[in-house]
C-alpha positions as CSV (number, residue, x, y, z in Angstrom):
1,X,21.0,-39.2,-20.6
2,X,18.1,-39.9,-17.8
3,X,20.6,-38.5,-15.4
4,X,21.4,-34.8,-17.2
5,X,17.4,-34.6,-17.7
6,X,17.1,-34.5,-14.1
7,X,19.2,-32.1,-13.4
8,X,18.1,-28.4,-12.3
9,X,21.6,-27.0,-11.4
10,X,22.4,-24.2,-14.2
11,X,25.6,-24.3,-13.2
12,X,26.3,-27.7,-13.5
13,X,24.6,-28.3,-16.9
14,X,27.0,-25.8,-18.0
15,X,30.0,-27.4,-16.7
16,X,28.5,-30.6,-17.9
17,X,28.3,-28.7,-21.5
18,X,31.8,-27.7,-21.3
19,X,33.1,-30.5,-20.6
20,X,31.3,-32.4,-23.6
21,X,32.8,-29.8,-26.3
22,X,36.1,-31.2,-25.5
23,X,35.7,-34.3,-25.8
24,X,35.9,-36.4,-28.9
25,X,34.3,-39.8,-28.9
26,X,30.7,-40.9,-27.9
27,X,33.0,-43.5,-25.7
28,X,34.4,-40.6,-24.2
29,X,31.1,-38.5,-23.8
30,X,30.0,-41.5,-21.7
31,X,32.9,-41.8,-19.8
32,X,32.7,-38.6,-18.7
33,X,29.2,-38.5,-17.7
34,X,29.6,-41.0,-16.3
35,X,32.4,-40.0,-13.8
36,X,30.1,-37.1,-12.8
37,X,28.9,-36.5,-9.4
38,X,25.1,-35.7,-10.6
39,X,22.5,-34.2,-8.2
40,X,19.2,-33.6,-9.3
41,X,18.8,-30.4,-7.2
């Protein structure tokens, strides 16, 4: 979660949102953020 928090990108949050409403397991929700490229800019 530190990681999202820092991000600034509107764009990305929103692909970052999308992504998370289809997935179904918090295992999965971490999976995916984690495979992220996240940028704080």
């Amino acid at each position: 979660m530190s990681e999202i928090s820092q991000i600034s990108d509107l764009e990305q949050l929103k692909a970052i949102f999308r992504g998370v409403l289809k997935i179904n397991t918090l295992r999965e929700v971490d999976e995916f953020i984690r495979s992220l490229q996240i940028s704080s800019t």
